[in-house]
C-alpha positions in Angstrom: 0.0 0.0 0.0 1.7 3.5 -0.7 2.1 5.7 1.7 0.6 9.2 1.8 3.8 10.4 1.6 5.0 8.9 -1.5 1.2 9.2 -3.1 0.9 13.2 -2.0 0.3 15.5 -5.5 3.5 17.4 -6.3 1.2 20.8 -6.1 0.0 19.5 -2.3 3.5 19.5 -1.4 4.8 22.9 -3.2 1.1 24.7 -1.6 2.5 23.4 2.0 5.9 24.4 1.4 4.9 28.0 0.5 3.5 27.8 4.2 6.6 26.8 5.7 8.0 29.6 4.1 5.6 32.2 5.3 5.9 30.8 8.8 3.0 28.4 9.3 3.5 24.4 9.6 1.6 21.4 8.7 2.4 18.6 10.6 0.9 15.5 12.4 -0.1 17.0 15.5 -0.2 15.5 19.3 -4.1 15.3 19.9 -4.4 15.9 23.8 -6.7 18.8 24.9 -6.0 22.6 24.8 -8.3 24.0 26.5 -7.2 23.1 30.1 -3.7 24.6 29.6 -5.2 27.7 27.8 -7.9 28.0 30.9 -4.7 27.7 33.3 -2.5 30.8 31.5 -5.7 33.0 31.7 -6.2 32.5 35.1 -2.8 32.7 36.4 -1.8 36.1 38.0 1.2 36.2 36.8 2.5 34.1 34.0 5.4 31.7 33.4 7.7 32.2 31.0 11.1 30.4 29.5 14.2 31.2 28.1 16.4 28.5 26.5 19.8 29.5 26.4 23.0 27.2 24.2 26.5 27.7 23.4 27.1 24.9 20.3 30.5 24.3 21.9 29.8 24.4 25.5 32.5 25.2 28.2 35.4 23.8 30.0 33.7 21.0 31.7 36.1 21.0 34.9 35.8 24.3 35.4 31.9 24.5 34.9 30.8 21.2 37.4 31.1 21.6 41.3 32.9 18.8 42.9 30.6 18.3 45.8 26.6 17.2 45.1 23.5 18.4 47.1 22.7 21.6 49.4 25.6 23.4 50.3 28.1 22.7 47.5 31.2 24.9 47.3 30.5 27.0 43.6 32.7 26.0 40.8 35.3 28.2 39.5 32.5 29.5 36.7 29.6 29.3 39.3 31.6 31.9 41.4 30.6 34.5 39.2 27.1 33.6 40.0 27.7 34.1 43.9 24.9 35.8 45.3 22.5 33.5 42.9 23.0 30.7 44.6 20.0 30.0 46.1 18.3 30.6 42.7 19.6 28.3 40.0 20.6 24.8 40.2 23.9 22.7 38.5 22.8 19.4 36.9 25.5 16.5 36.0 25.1 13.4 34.3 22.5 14.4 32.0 22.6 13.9 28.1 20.6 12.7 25.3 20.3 9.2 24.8 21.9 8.0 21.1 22.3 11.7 20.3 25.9 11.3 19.1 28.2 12.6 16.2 29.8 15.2 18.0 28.7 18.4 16.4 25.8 17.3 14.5 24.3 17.0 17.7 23.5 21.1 17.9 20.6 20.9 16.1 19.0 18.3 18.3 19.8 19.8 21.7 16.2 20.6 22.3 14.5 18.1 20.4 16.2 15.0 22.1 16.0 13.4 18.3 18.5 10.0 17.9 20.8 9.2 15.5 21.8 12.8 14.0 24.0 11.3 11.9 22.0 8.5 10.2 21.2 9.0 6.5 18.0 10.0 6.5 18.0 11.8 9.6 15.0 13.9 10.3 14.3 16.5 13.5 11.6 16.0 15.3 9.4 19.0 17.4 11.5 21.4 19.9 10.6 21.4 23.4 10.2 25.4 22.9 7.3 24.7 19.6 5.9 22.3 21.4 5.1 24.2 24.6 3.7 26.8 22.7 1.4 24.7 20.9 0.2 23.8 24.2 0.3 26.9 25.8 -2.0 28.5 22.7 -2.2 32.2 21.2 -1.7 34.0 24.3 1.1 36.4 23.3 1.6 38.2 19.9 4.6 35.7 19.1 4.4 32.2 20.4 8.3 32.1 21.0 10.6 34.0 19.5 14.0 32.1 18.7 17.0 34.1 18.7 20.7 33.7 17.4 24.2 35.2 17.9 26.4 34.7 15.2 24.6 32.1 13.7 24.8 29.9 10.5 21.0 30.5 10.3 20.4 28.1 7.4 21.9 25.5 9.2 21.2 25.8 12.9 18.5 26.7 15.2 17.4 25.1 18.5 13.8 25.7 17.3 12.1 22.8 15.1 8.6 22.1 13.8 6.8 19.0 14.7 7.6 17.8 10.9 11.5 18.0 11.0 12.1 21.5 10.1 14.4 23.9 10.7 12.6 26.8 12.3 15.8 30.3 10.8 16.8 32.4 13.7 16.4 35.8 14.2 20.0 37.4 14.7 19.2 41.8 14.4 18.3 43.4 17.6 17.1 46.3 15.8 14.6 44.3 13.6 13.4 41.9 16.4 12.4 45.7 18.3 10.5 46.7 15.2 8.6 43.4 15.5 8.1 44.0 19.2 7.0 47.6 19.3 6.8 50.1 15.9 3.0 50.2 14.9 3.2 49.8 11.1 1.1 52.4 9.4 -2.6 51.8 8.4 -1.9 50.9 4.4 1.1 48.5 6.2 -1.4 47.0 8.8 -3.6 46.1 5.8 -1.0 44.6 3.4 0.0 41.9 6.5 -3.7 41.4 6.6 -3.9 40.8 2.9 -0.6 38.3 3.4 -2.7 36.6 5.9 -5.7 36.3 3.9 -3.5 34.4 1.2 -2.4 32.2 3.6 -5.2 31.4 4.2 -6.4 30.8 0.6 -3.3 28.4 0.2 -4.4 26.3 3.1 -7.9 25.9 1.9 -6.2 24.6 -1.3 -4.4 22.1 0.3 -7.1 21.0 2.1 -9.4 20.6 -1.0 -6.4 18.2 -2.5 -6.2 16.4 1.3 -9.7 15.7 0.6 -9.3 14.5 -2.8 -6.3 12.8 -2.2 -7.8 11.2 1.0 -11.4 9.8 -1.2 -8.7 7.4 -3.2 -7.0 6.0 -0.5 -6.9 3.2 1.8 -8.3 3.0 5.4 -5.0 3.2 7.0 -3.9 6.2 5.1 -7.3 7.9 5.7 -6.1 7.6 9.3 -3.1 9.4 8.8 -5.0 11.8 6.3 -7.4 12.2 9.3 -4.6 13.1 11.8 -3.4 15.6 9.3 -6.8 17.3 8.9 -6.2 18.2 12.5 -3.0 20.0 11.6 -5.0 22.4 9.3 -7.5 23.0 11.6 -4.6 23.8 14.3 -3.3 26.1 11.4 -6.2 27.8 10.4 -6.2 28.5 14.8 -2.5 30.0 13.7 -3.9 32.3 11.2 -6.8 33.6 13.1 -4.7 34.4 15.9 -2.3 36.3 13.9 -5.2 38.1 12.3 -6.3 39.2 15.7 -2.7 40.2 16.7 -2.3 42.4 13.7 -5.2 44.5 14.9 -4.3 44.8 18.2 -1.8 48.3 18.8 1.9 47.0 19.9 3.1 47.9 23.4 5.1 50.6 24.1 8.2 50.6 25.4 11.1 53.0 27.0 13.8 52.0 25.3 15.3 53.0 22.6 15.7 51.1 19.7 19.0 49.1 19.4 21.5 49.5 17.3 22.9 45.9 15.8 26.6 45.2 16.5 27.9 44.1 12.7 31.0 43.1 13.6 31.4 39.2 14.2 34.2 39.5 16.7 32.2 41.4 18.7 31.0 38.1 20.1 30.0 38.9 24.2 28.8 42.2 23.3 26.8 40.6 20.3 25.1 38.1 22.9 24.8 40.5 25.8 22.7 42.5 23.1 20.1 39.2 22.3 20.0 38.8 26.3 18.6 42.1 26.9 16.4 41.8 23.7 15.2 38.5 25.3 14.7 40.4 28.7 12.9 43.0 27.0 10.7 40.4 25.4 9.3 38.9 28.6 9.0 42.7 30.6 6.2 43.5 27.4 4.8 39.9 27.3 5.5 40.0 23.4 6.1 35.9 24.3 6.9 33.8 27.0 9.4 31.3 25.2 12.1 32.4 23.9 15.0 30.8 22.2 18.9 31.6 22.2 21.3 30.0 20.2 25.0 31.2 20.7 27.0 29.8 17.3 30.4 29.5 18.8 30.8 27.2 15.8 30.7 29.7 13.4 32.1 32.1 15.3 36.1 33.1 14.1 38.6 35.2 15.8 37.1 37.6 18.4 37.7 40.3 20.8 38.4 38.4 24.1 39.1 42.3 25.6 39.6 45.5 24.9 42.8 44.7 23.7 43.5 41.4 22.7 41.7 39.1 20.2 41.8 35.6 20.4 44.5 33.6 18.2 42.2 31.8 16.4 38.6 30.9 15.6 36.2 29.3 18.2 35.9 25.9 17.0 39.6 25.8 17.0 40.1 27.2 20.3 37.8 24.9 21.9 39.8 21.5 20.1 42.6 22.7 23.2 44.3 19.4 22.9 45.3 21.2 27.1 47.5 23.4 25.0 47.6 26.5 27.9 46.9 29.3 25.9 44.2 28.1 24.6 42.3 27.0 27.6 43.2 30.4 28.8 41.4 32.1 26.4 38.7 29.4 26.8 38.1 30.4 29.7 38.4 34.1 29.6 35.7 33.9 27.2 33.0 31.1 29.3 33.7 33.7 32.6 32.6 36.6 30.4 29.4 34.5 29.4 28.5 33.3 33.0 29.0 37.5 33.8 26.4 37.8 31.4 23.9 35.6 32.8 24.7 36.9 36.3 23.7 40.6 34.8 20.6 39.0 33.3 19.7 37.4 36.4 20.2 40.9 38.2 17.7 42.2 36.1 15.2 39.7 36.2 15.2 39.7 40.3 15.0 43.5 39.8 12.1 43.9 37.9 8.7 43.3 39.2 5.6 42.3 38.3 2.4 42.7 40.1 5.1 43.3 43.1 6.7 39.6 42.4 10.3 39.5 41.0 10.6 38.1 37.5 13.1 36.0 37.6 10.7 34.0 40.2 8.6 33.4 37.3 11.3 33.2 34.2 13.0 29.6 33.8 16.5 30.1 32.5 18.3 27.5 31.3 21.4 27.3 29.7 23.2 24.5 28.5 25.6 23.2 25.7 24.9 19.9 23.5 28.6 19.1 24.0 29.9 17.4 26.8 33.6 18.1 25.8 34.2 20.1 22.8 38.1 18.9 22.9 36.9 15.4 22.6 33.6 15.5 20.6 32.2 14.3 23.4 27.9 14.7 23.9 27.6 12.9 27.2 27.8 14.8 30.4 26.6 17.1 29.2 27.0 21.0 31.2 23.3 22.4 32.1 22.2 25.1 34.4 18.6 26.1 35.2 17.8 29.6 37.3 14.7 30.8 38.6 11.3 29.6 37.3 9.6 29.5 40.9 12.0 25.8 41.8 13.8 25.2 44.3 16.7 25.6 43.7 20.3 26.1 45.7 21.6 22.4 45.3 23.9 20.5 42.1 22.1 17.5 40.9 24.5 14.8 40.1 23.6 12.1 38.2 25.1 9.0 36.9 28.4 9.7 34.7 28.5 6.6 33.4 24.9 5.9 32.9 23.3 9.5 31.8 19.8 10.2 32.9 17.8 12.0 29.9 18.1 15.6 29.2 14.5 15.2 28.4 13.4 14.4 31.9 14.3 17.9 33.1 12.6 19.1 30.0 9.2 17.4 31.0 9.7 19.2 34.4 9.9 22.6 32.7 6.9 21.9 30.3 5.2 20.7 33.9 5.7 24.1 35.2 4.9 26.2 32.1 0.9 24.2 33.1 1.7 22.0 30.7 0.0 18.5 31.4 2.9 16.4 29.9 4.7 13.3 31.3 6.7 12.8 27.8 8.8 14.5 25.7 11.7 13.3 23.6 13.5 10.0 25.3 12.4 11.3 28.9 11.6 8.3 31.3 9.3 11.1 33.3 10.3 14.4 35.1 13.6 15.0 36.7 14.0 13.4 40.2 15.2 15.9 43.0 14.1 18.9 41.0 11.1 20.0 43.0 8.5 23.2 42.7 8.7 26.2 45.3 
């Protein structure tokens, strides 16, 4: 029996792909109820929100992990810089994602947990960020927003749609503000509404050929068919939403509009900048996931100072082979990144809303798909997670030799976003010892 797959007409296929390239995805959707989780964000006081946060190379691994487990722990050398915080993130070890190995072709499936990156015929499966906000519903103007700093953005992303595809990243400050804040002009408001509109027209075509294609086939490809027909109408929910959005006046903001940093070397200032955007993201509710991916990968000689440069390219750098200079510079540059997240988690206890901080209810997590860089290595792999309203103050250690999933901790996070879901990825169930406030 052929698939509907191999029996789908070559215009179904172009109609859906002019979708994907507009923004909008048709895939075979998980079926459980939204209506509880939409139900719970309305009636929550103050919402939860998630920022996801990787370096594609990671970090000195001995200088990241604490050498004591539990309450109590003396801080790492890189977790010094985050003295003060203590009490407000936690250090996990021994977490990884099973048969998600190949050394750098991992990157890509860091938050999707999907095996075998390397197999021919590899293809991605959903991001833990897409999926939450199918769950979580319309609720902001942008469902996430997925962010990049120095990125390869035809390659990489951490975000993925539920049918394997890459989801480009969004790598100009100044443009993501003009997304967030400047009120386009009547005549403007109307052409986006016209784009819609054609969207919309495209997806009733495809639906007309699902129709047709599904009155010729067998029952167990109607089944599938079925299943997709509940894609469109989770589409058709995506294109009503926006519609509303596009009506609705953008927030207003303060600041002033940021001015993008071209240059590549630039690399901490570059990411500070797309941490603050991020920031400024959750303070006016634009979304409540956001996405971060930090392409040390593609990152080549950059300032380490203000007056010295590194002597070579990232990816280089980080293949140290415990040549000294180069794990200086290695980790010059991972104590300039945990500064960062210590100033974003300043702000974030700073800032209040409805007179509770928002750090309290902003997960951070940060993490690399590499293990060890030097080695290739994607087991062990280094993750923090701050704030988020957990409790937090301890180092999780798990297993070395026998990893517990990644995903687990993931199925935690969705837990607290509302999210009924004991699942995601190769998870066994949420993460033990990581307990609500």
């Amino acid at each position: 029996m052929s698939s509907p797959h191999n029996s789908i007409p070559s215009r179904f296929v172009g109609r859906r792909a002019v979708l994907r390239g507009v923004g909008v995805s048709l895939a075979l959707p998980l079926l459980n109820s939204l209506s509880s989780v939409r139900g719970a964000a309305a009636e929550s006081a103050v919402p939860n929100r998630m920022l996801l946060i990787s370096n594609n190379l990671g970090v000195l691994p001995k200088q990241f992990f604490p050498k004591a487990a539990g309450k109590g722990y003396e801080l790492s050398p890189y977790l010094t810089v985050l003295e003060g915080f203590q009490n407000d993130f936690t250090v996990f070890s021994g977490l990884s994602h099973p048969a998600v190995n190949g050394g750098h072709s991992t990157e890509n499936c860091f938050l999707t947990a999907a095996r075998g990156p390397t197999r021919s015929g590899f293809r991605n499966s959903i991001s833990l960020d897409q999926l939450a906000a199918e769950r979580m519903g319309p609720v902001t103007r942008f469902p996430t927003l997925n962010l990049g700093v120095n990125i390869d953005k035809a390659n990489r992303s951490l975000a993925w749609t539920r049918d394997g595809m890459l989801i480009p990243a969004e790598d100009r400050p100044s443009e993501l503000f003009r997304k967030m804040f400047v009120q386009g002009n009547p005549q403007e408001t109307a052409r986006q509404l016209h784009r819609l509109e054609e969207r919309g027209s495209i997806l009733d075509a495809i639906l007309e050929d699902a129709n047709r294609l599904r009155r010729r086939s067998g029952s167990e490809d109607r089944e599938r068919i079925d299943q997709y027909f509940t894609s469109i109408r989770d589409v058709e929910g995506q294109l009503q939403a926006a519609r509303e959005w596009e009506t609705r006046p953008r927030p207003a903001t303060n600041h002033a509009a940021p001015d993008d940093i071209e240059d590549v070397k630039q690399f901490i200032p570059r990411f500070g900048l797309m941490l603050s955007m991020a920031q400024l993201a959750f303070e006016s509710d634009s979304t409540r996931i956001v996405t971060l991916m930090v392409d040390a990968f593609a990152t080549p000689v950059f300032q380490l100072n203000e007056h010295h440069q590194t002597t070579d390219g990232y990816h280089n750098l980080s293949h140290h082979g415990q040549a000294e200079e180069k794990l200086r510079q290695l980790e010059e540059v991972d104590l300039q990144q945990m500064a960062l997240l210590k100033n974003l988690l300043t702000t974030l206890s700073e800032k209040r809303e409805q007179g509770q901080r928002l750090l309290d209810h902003t997960m951070v997590f940060y993490g690399s798909n590499m293990g060890d860089s030097n080695t290739h290595d994607n087991t062990n792999l280094p993750v923090m997670l701050a704030g988020g309203g957990f409790q937090h103050g301890q180092h999780l250690a798990f297993s070395s030799e026998n990893n517990t999933p990644l995903s687990n901790l993931f199925v935690s996070m969705l837990q607290k976003l509302g999210i009924e879901n004991d699942q995601f990825g190769s998870s066994t169930g949420s993460l033990t010892g990581l307990e609500a406030a």
